[in-house]
C-alpha positions as CSV (number, residue, x, y, z in Angstrom):
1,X,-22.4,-49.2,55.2
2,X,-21.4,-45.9,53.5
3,X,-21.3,-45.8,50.0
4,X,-18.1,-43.5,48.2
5,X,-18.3,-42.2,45.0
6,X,-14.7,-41.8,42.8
7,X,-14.7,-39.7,40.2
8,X,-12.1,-41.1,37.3
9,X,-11.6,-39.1,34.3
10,X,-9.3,-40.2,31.1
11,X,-6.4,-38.4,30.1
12,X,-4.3,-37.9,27.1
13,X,-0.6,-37.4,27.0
14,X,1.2,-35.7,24.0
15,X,4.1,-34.5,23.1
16,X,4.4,-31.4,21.0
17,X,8.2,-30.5,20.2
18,X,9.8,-30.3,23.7
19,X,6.2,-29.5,25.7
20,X,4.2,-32.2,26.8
21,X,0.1,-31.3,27.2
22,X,-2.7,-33.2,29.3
23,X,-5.9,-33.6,27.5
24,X,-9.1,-34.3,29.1
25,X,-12.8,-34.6,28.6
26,X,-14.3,-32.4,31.7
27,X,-18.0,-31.9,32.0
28,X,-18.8,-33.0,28.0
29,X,-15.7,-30.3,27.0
30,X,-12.2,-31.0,25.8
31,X,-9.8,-29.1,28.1
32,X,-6.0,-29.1,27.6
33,X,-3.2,-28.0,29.3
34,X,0.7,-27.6,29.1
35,X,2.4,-29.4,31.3
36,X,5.5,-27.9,33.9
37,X,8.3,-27.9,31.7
38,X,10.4,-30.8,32.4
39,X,7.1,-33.4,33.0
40,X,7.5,-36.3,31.4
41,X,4.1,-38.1,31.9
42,X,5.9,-41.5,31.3
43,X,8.1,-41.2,34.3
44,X,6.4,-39.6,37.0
45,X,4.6,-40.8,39.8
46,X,1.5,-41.9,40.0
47,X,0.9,-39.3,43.0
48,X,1.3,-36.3,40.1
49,X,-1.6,-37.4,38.4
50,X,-4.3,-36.5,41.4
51,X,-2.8,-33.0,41.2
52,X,-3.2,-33.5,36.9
53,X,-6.8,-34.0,37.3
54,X,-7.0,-31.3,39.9
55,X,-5.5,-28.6,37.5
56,X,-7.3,-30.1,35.0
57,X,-10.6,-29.6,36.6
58,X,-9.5,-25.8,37.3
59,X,-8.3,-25.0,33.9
60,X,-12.3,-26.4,33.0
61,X,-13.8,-24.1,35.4
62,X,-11.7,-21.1,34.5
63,X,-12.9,-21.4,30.3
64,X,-16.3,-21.9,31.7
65,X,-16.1,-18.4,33.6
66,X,-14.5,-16.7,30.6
67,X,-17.0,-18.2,28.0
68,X,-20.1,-16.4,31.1
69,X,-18.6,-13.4,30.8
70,X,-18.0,-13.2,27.2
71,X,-21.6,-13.6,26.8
């Protein structure tokens, strides 16, 4: 029997005047994000939100590489 491993993170939708963002806790670091204008979290797929997390996890390791170099 192979055993599978699913990463789940949480997100948090919000709506700031006509922009919705994505929050997320990513390796013990908030990250955030705008969302494409137009997104409404509410009604779209469930399908969007594995490309969500994947941006999400992107936008994390971009700050990570700009906090290395800034130091």
């Amino acid at each position: 029997m192979q055993n599978t491993q699913t990463a789940q993170s949480e997100v948090l939708f919000q709506k700031l005047g006509q922009t919705w963002y994505v929050f997320s806790e990513i390796n013990n670091e908030l990250v955030y994000s705008a969302l494409p204008e137009g997104m409404d979290p509410r009604s779209t797929k469930l399908e969007l939100f594995h490309v969500i997390e994947d941006h999400m996890k992107k936008v994390s390791k971009q700050m990570k590489d700009i906090k290395i170099q800034a130091a």
